[in-house]
C-alpha positions as CSV (number, residue, x, y, z in Angstrom):
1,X,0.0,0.0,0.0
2,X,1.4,3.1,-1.1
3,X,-0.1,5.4,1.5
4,X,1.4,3.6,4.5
5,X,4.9,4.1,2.9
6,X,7.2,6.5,5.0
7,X,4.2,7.1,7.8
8,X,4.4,6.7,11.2
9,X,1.8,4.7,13.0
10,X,1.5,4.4,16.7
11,X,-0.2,1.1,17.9
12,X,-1.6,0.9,21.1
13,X,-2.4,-3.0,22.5
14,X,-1.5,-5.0,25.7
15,X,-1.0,-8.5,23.4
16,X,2.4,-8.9,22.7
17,X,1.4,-11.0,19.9
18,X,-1.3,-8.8,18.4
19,X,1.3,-6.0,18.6
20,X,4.0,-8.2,16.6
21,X,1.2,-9.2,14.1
22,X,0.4,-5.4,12.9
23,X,3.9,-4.3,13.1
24,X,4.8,-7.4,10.7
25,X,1.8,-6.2,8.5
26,X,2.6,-2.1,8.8
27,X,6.3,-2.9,8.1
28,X,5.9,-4.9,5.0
29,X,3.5,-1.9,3.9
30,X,6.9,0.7,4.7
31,X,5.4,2.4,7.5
32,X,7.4,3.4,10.6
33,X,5.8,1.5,13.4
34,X,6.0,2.5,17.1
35,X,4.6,0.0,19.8
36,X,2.8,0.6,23.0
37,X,1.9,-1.9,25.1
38,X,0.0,0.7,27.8
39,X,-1.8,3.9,27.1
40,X,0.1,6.1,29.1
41,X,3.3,5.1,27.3
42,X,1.2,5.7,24.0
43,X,0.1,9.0,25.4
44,X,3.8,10.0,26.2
45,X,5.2,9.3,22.4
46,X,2.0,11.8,21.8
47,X,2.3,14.4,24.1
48,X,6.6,14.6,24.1
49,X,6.1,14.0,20.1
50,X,9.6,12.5,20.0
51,X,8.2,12.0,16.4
52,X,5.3,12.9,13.9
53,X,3.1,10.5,14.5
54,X,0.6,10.1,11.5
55,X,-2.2,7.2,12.5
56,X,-2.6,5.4,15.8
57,X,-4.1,2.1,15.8
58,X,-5.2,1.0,19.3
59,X,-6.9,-1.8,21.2
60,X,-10.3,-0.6,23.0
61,X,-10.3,-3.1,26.2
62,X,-6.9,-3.6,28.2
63,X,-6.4,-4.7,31.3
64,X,-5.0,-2.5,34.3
65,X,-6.9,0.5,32.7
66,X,-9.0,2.4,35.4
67,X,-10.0,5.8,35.6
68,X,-8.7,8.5,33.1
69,X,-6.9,6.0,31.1
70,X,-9.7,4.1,29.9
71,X,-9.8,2.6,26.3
72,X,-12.8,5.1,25.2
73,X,-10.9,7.8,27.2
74,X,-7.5,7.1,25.2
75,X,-9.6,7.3,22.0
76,X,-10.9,10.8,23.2
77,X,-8.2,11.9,24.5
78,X,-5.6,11.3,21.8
79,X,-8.7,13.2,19.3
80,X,-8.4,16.1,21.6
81,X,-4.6,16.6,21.6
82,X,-4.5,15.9,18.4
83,X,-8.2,16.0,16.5
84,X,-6.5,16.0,12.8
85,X,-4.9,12.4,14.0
86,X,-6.5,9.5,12.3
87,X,-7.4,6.6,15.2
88,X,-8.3,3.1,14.1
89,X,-10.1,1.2,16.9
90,X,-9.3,-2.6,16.6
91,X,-11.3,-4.5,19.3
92,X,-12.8,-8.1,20.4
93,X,-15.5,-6.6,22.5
94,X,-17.1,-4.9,19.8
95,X,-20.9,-3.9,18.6
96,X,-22.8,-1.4,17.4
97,X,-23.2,0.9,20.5
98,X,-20.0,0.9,21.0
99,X,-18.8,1.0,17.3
100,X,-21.3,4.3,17.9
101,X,-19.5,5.8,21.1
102,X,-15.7,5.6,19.4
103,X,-17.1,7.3,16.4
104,X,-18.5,10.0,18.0
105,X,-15.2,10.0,20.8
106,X,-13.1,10.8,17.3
107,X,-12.6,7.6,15.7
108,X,-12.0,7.1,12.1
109,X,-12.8,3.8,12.3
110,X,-14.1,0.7,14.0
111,X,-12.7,-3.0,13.5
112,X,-13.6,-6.3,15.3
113,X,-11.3,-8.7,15.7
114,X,-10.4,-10.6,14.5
115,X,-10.1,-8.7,11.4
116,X,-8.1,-9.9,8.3
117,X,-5.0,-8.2,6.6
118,X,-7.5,-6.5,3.6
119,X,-9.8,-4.8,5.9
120,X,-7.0,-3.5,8.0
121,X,-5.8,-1.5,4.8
122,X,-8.5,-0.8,3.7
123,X,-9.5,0.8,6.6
124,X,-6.0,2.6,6.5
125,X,-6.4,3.4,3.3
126,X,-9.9,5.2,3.8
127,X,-8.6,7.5,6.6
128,X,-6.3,9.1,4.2
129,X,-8.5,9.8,1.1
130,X,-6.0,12.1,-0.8
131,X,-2.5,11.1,-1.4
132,X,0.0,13.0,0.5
133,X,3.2,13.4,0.0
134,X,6.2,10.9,1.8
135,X,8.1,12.8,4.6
């Protein structure tokens, strides 16, 4: 995918596994992946920008999330900071109120997992209608 080349995608999800799974997929696509494992690391790449971040990906239910750092409050809060920032939601725990909530919290989109390779990109691909140009 031509889009993903030379972008830098935060993802945001407790499973190592899952983590290794879209930074094999991102990767072979030429984006620049960065991997967070908890929100508030995730929220620290944001917020000390150590580099242009240009799509975060994140898991909606982790564990060991309470209070501010909610899944649906990282989702919000990460639109707030930064409300041009695309955010794909991937999730297990999905359905259509919630699909809803993350929507209207800032999402660009919504995917339940599991969800295959082509409807990853594609969703990618959708966030960024126009072609920009590579950093």
């Amino acid at each position: 995918m031509k889009k993903l080349r030379h972008k830098s995608v935060l993802v945001i999800d407790d499973d190592a596994g899952m983590l290794r799974a879209l930074n094999k997929v991102l990767a072979c696509e030429g984006a620049v992946v960065t991997r967070a494992q908890w929100a508030r690391d995730a929220l620290v790449i944001l917020h000390e920008r150590e580099r242009k971040i240009d799509l975060v990906i994140t898991d909606l239910q982790m564990p060991f999330m309470t209070g501010v750092l909610t899944g649906m409050s990282i989702v919000q809060t990460v639109h707030e900071i930064l409300p041009t920032l695309p955010i794909i939601v991937l999730t297990a725990f999905g359905g259509a109120e919630i699909k809803s909530k993350c929507l209207r919290l800032g999402a660009a989109a919504f995917l339940e997992k599991p969800v295959e390779t082509s409807q990853l990109l594609a969703s990618i691909e959708a966030v960024w209608p126009v072609e920009t140009e590579a950093r």
